[in-house]
N, C-alpha and C positions, 0 to 999 in steps of 0.2 A: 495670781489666778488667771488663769484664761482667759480668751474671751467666750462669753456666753450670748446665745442669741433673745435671751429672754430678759430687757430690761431693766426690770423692777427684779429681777431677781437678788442679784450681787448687794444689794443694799440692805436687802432683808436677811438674806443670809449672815450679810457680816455682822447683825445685829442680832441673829438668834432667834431672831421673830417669828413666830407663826402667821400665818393668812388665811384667809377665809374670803371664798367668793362664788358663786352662782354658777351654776354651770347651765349656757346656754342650750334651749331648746336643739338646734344646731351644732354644738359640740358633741364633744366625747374625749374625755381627760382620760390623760398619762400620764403618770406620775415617775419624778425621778426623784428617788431617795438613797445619794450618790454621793461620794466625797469630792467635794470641789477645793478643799484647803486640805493640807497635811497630804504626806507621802503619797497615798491611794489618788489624791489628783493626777500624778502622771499619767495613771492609768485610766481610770474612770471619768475625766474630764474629756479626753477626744474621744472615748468612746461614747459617751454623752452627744457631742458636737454629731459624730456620724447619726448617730438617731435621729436628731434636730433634722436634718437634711432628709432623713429618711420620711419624715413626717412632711416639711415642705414638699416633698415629690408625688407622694400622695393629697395631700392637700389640693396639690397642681390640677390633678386628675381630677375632680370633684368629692375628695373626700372618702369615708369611709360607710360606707351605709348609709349614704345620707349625710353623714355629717363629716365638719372638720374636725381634726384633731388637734387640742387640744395642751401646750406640753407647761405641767407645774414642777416646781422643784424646791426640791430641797436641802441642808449642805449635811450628809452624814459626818462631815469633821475627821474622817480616819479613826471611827471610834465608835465603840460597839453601841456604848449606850447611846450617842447619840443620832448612833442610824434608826435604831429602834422610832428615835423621834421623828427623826426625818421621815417614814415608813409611813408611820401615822399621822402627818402634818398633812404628805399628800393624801393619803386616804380620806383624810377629812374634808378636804378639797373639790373631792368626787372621782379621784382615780381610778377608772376602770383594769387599767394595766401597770404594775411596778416594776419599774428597773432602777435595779442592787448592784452594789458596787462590785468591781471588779474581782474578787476574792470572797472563797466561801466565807470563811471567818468573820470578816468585815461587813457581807454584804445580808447576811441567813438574819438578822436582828430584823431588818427593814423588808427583810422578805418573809419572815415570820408575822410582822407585820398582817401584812399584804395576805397569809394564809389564814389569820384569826376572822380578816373581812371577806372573806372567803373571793378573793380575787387572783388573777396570776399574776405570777413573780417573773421577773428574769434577770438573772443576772447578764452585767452589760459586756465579760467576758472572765466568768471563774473556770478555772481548770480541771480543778476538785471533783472527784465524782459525789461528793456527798451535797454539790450547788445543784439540789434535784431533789426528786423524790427521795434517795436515801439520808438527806442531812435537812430537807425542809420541811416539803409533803408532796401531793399529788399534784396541785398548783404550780411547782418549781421548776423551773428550766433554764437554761444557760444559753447564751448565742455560741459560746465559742468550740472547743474541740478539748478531748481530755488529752491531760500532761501528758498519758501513759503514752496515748496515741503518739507523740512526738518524739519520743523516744525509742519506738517502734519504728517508726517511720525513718530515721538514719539508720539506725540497726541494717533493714530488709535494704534497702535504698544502695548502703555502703558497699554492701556484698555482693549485690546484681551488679552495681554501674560501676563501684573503685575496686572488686577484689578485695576488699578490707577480710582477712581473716581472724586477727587476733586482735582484744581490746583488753582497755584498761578502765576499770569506772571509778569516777571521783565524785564519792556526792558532797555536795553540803546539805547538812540536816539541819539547816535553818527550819525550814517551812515542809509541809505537807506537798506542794507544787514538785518540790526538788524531788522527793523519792517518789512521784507517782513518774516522771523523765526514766529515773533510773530502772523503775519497774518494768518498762515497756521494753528498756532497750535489753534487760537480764532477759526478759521473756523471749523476745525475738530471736537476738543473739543465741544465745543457750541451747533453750528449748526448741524453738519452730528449726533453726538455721542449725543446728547442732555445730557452733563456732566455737574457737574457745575465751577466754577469758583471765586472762595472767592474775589479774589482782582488782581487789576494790580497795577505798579507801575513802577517809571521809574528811572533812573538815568542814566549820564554820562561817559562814558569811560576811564577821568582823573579822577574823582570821587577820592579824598585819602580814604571816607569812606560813609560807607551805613547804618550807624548804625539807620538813620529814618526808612529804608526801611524794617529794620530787625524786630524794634520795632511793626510795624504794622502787620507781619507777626507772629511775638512772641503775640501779642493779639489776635490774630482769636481764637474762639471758641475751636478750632482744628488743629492741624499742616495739611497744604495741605497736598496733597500724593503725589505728583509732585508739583515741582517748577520750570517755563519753564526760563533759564535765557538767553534772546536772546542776545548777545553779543561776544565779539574778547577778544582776549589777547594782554594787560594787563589787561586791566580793567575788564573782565569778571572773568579771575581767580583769581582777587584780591576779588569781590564780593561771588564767591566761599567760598575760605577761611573764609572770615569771616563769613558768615553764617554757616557755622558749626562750628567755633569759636566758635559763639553764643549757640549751642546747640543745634541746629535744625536740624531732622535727616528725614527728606524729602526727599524723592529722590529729584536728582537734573539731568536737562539735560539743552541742548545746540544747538544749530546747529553747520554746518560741521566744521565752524569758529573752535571749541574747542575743535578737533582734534590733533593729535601728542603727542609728550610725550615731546619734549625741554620747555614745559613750567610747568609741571605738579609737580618739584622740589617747586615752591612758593605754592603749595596745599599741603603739606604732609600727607602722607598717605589717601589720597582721595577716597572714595568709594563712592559706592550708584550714582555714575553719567553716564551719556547714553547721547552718540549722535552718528548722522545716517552718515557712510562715504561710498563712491563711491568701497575704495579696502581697503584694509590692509596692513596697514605696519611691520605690528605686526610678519609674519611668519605665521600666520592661514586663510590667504585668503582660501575658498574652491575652489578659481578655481585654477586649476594648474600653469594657464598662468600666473595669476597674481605674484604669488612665484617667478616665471623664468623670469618673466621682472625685480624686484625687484631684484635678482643677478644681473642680466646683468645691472641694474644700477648699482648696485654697485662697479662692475667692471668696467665701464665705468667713474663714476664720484669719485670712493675713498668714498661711503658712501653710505646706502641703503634712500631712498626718508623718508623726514620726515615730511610729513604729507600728508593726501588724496587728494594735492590739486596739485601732481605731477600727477598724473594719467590723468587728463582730455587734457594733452598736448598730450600724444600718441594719444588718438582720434582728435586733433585738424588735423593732417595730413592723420589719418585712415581714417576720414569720407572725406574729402575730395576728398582722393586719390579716394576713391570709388565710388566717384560721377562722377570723371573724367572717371574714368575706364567704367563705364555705358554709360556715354554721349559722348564716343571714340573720345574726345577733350577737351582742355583746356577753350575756349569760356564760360562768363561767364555766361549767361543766360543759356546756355543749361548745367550747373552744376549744379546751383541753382536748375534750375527745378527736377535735378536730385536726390540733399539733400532732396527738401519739396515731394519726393516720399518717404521718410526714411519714416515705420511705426514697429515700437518694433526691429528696425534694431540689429544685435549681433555685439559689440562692445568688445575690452581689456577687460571694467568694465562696462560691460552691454548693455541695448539697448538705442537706439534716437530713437527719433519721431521729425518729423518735417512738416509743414504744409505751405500752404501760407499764414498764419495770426498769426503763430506764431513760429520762431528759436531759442526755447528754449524749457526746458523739463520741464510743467508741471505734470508729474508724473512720476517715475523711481525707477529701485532698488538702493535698501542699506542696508548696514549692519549695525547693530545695536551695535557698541562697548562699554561695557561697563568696566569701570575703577572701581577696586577692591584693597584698599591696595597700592596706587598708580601704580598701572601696569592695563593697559587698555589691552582688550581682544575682537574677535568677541562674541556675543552671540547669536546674530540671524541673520537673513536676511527677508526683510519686504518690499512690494511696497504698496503703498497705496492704496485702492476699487477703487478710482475715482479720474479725475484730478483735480488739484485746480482752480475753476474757476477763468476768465480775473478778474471778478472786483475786487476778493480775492488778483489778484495779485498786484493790482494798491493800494488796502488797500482802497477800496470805503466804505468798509462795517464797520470799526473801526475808532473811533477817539481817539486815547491814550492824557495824558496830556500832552502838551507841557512843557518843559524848559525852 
């Protein structure tokens, strides 16, 4: 496990325990009801830590209306039922604000939660357009940017800056995250860009081998010029590998999923691949701020955030805070109303937009890194023309093969 900045936490977690304790005249609790053990820690644990930070920084400043903030937690374990509890352990605690683990699935128990006590939720960076209004309620909001979007975003990206005219899409149908990637980039590609598109195909995230999928791709007339591989690691960078194994010198990209560099050792010497992240971990963010929070994690946590998917937890409390600061109260209705006034709002790692039909980012910036020689780099920075439409997002408009 991580390290956590909240002492007494880690002992009670690993004991299952519930807490109970007073909430100071003075305070103002936030709750986190997040996976700190089991898979979802990679994810939800530094985004976690960024929040932490985010709350010391206002803390700094004298707090929020008055008070300091407050951070309780709890361990969802990677598992539905016991987010549910997590949800509820901070709630009882006096949570004014909940943030949900990283993934709708995982994360909507403990935000469902948070919606029964009629409080806001946020997930600390789900993809999913259903971690919102359409999969929780009117309370529901996300820090981070939808899948769809990132997959738009190399699409529109490839074809201004590389000339990319023809691609090839691989998805894995593991997870809901993977085809909302592919969606974005069918929609872009296709439709807005009228490019073409050689072939899709799909496979598995335990997958040991893709060698069909290579052969089909090794007979096209012509190697694509892009190969969109929507998928996570492991399975994604095993698919990687082997297609250049194979010969094939395609560009290749990803969505945000295939970000960092602790997995980039099973790909050696990897080039020629691009995908869209929120900040940089890398040392070349162009904004200053992002550099300076990345020491200060590091100093804070004994390492600098490894991959772009810490960042959306300082906004988990940033935008919050700001809504409360607007609506000069904690009451939930009148926050909410205050987030769905967010339009290209300035943010750590850019802008939200939020609406009442939809608390999540269909369009946003990003930077484009790309991996050369195994060391990933920024190369550009890229928002997309236009947002990706509702049905784009639900995937009304594709039917990939089934598994």
């Amino acid at each position: 496990m991580r390290k956590l900045a909240t002492s007494a936490f880690a002992g009670l977690a690993a004991l299952g325990l519930a807490t109970t304790s007073a909430v100071a005249e003075d305070e103002v609790v936030i709750g986190f009801a997040a996976s700190y053990s089991g898979w979802m820690q990679a994810y939800s644990q530094p985004s976690t830590n960024a929040a932490l930070i985010a709350i010391d920084d206002i803390n700094a400043k004298g707090g929020l209306l008055g008070k300091q903030i407050k951070a309780v937690m709890a361990d969802a374990k990677t598992d539905r039922v016991e987010g549910a509890k997590a949800g509820q352990q901070v709630l009882n605690e006096g949570a004014e604000m909940v943030a949900v683990d990283c993934d709708y699935d995982f994360g909507a128990p403990a935000a469902l939660a948070a919606k029964n006590a009629n409080k806001v939720a946020i997930f600390l960076c789900a993809e999913s357009v259903l971690a919102g209004i359409q999969g929780v309620g009117k309370n529901a909001f996300s820090s981070s940017i939808l899948a769809a979007v990132q997959g738009a975003t190399i699409a529109e990206w490839g074809m201004k800056t590389k000339g990319w005219k023809t691609a090839y899409i691989l998805l894995d149908t593991t997870i809901e995250y993977n085809k909302g990637i592919c969606y974005g980039f069918d929609w872009m590609w296709r439709e807005k860009l009228g490019l073409e598109i050689l072939g899709h195909d799909v496979y598995l995230n335990n997958d040991a081998s893709i060698a069909a999928q290579i052969t089909r791709i090794k007979n096209l007339p012509t190697e694509p010029d892009i190969i969109m591989n929507c998928s996570y690691v492991p399975g994604g960078a095993s698919a990687l590998r082997q297609i250049r194994a194979a010969g094939i010198n395609s560009a290749l990209a990803g969505g945000s999923s295939m970000s960092g560099t602790y997995w980039l050792d099973s790909v050696p010497g990897l080039t020629g691949h691009y995908v869209p992240e929120q900040a940089s971990i890398y040392g070349d963010d162009p904004r200053p701020e992002v550099e300076e929070f990345n020491k200060k994690y590091e100093a804070r946590f004994g390492e600098r955030p490894n991959s772009q998917y810490t960042y959306p937890g300082y906004l988990v409390v940033e935008m919050w805070a700001r809504a409360v600061e607007r609506a000069g109260t904690f009451d939930t209705d009148a926050v909410v109303a205050e987030m769905e006034k967010f339009k290209d709002e300035p943010f750590l790692i850019g802008t939200r937009t939020f609406t009442p039909t939809l608390h999540h980012q269909n369009y946003g910036p990003y930077l484009i890194v790309e991996t050369t020689d195994g060391k990933p780099a920024v190369a550009d920075s890229y928002t997309i023309s236009e947002p990706v439409p509702m049905d784009v997002l639900f995937g009304k408009r594709y039917t990939y093969i089934a598994r």
